[in-house]
N, C-alpha and C positions, 0 to 999 in steps of 0.2 A: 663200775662201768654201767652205765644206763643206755636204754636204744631207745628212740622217739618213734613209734609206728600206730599211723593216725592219732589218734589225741590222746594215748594212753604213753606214758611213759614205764617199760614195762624194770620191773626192779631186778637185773640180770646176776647184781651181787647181791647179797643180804648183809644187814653191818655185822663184821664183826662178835658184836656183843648178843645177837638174836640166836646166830649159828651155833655160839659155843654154848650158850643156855638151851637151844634147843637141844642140840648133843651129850650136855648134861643131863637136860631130864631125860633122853630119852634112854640114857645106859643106867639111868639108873630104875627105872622104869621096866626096861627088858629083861631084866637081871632076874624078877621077879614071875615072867611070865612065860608060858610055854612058846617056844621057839615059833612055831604058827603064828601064833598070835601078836608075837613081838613084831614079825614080818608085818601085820596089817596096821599096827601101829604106825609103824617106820612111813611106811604109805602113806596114809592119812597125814601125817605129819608132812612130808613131805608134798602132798599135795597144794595143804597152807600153805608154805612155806614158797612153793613154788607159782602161788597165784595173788603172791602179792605186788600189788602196781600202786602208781601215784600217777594221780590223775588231776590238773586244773584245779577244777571242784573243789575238790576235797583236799589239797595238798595244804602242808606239807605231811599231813594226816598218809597215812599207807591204808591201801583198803584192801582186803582181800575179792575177790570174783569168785564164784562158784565154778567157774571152764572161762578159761584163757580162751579158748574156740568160740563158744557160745552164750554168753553168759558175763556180757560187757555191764560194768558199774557196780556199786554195792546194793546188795538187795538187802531188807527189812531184815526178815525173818534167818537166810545166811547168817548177817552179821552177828546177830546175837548167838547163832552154831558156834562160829569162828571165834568169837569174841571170846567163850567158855572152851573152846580148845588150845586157842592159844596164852589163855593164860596161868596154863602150866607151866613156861617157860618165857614168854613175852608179856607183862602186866602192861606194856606201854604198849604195844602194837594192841592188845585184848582191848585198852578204853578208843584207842581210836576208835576202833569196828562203831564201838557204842555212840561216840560222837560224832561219826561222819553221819551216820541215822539222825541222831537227835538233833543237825544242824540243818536237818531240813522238815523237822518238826511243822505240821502247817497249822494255823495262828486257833483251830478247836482242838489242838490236842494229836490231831490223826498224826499219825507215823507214816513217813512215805512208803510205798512199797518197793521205790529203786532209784537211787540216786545216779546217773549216766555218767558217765566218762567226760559230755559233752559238755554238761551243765544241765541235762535236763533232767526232771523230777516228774515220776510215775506215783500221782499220788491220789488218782483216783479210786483206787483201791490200798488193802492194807492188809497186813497179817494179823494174826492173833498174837496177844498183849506179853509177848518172851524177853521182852528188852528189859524191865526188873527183873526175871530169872535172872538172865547174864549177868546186870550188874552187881548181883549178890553174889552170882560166882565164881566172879572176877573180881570181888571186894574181900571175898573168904582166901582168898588165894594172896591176894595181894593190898590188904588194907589200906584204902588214902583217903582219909577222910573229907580233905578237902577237895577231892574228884566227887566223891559221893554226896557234898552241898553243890555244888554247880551241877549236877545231872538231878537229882534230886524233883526239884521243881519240873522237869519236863516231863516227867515219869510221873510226876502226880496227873499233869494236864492230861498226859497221852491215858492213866488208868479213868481221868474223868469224862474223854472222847469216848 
């Protein structure tokens, strides 16, 4: 079931196959860690988990938002967080993050700083250069080589910007 509330379609069920990977890693995960801690995992997971929307723009890509409240579109530097956390259990929600950024790459390289809900692109400004962290982290985790030639090239522009 999905709800339409202003131009964000917000993702009210998560498929199937995300839930039970995510649930996967995380019992296997917990099993390992003091009870505390396991608890702030759970959280954090759940946060992704729970901020991920599809939006126009960017569909049929899933993006995650940093606040459902505050915090409308994918931001730069976010995605690449999101991108390295959820590719503990989601390889394919993790490369969207990367490619909803790099689809709005501007024509020197620069990385947007936020891709809107609406369509619109904040790219007057920009973060520091995390988007190769992530996709190394989310390529160690989940090897494809042939994701890592198509992003590739954009990652060189954005480290020559």
């Amino acid at each position: 079931m999905n709800t339409i509330t202003g131009s964000f379609i917000f993702a009210l069920e998560f498929s199937t196959v995300t839930t039970n990977r995510a649930d996967e890693w995380f019992d296997n995960v917990s099993a390992k860690l003091p009870a505390e801690e396991a608890v702030l995992v759970r959280r954090a997971q759940a946060t992704l988990l729970g901020n991920i929307v599809v939006a126009k723009p960017w569909a049929p890509r899933r993006g995650i938002v940093p606040s459902m409240a505050t915090y409308h579109g994918v931001w730069s530097w976010d995605a690449a967080f999101h991108a390295a956390g959820v590719s503990h259990w989601d390889a394919k929600l993790a490369r969207e993050q990367v490619e909803i950024i790099l689809s709005g790459q501007q024509p020197n390289g620069m990385l947007p700083d936020l891709l809107q809900e609406n369509g619109g692109v904040e790219a007057r400004v920009t973060k520091p250069p995390v988007m190769a962290w992530a996709v190394a982290v989310v390529d160690r985790r989940a090897p494809d080589d042939a994701w890592l030639r198509a992003v590739y090239p954009k990652l060189v522009k954005n480290t020559e910007f």
